[in-house]
Phi, psi and omega in degrees: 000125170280170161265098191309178172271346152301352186078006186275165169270159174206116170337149158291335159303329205241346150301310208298295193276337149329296182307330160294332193255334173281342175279286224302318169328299215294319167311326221282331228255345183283143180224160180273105197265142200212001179210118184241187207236203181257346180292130166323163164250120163295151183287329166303335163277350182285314206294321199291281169332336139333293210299333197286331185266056140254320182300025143302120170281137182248166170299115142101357208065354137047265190058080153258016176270158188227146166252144179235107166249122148251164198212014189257133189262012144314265170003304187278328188274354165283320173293328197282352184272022165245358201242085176280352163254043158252102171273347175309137139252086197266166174275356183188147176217154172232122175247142196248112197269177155241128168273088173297357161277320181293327175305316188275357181270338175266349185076048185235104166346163186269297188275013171300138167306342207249007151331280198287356183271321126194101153312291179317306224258309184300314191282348181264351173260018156288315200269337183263338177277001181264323225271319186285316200281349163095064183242093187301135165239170161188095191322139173244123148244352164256116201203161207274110162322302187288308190293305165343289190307345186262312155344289219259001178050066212252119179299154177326340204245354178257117233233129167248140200236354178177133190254176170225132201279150185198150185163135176285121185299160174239119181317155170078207193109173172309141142292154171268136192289133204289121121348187170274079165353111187095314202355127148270149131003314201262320169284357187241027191234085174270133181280137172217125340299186153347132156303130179240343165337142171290150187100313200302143172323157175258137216274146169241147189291131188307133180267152176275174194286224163232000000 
């Protein structure tokens, strides 16, 4: 049995959801930060943010993402004149490479999907652990590939796939861009089969794209 800081006791059932109820806030409350302030990124904060996206799952356990992090602001001002989609001015980024040599050494094609797949799962858990730590992220894919690679002094065989923005937010900036007003779950969920429960929404057939 643990100790709360109140001294009561709390249950290991009742740490576990506490502990559960703080990732989901922490999903519900990230936003894609897009105006950051002039203040550093501390280096104890990179590292955290680091150490969380190696716990990202990769194909197989793996690991064939390489993190290229800088916090120098030569640098950064070199990625941002190569980046026509860094509207940010961060103090500091992390770009999430594929080592394709390593990859092909598993027998894994240069174009496998479970690359870029994850790439996806690394960049969301870099962006939800700075989110915890109140460190504003924001993804970048649009960008000079080569000129990058040249930036960041990046060995051959290492292909940066998505840089990531890092910085304490700053109020205004672009607005975020709106979705489809209300969006639930529930539109973005078909049950196979059908829900059939009393209550349950009455199900709609998945639409094709136009």
């Amino acid at each position: 049995m643990g100790i709360g800081p109140s001294g009561a006791g709390m249950t290991g059932v009742g740490a576990d959801a506490e502990r559960g109820a703080a990732v989901l806030a922490a999903i519900r409350s990230r936003r894609v930060v897009r105006a950051m302030t002039a203040e550093p990124v501390e280096r104890h904060a990179l590292e955290t943010i680091l150490d969380a996206a190696r716990w990202a799952p990769t194909a197989g356990n793996r690991h064939l993402q390489r993190f290229v992090a800088t916090d120098d602001p030569a640098t950064l001002r070199v990625l941002r004149a190569v980046s026509p989609g860094m509207l940010q001015h961060p103090t500091a980024a992390i770009t999430i490479c594929t080592d394709h040599a390593l990859a092909a050494s598993y027998g894994f094609p240069s174009d496998a999907p479970g690359l870029r797949i994850d790439v996806g799962t690394a960049a969301a858990t870099l962006m939800l652990a700075a989110h915890a730590i109140g460190i504003g992220a924001g993804p970048v894919t649009s960008f000079s590939h080569a000129a990058v690679a040249v930036a960041l002094r990046l060995p051959e065989s290492w292909v940066p796939e998505l840089v990531v923005c890092l910085g304490h937010p700053r109020p205004g900036g672009p607005a975020p861009i709106r979705g489809r007003p209300h969006l639930t779950w529930r539109d973005l969920t078909t049950w196979v089969p059908p829900d059939r429960r009393p209550g349950a929404d009455a199900p709609e057939p998945p639409q094709s794209a136009p």
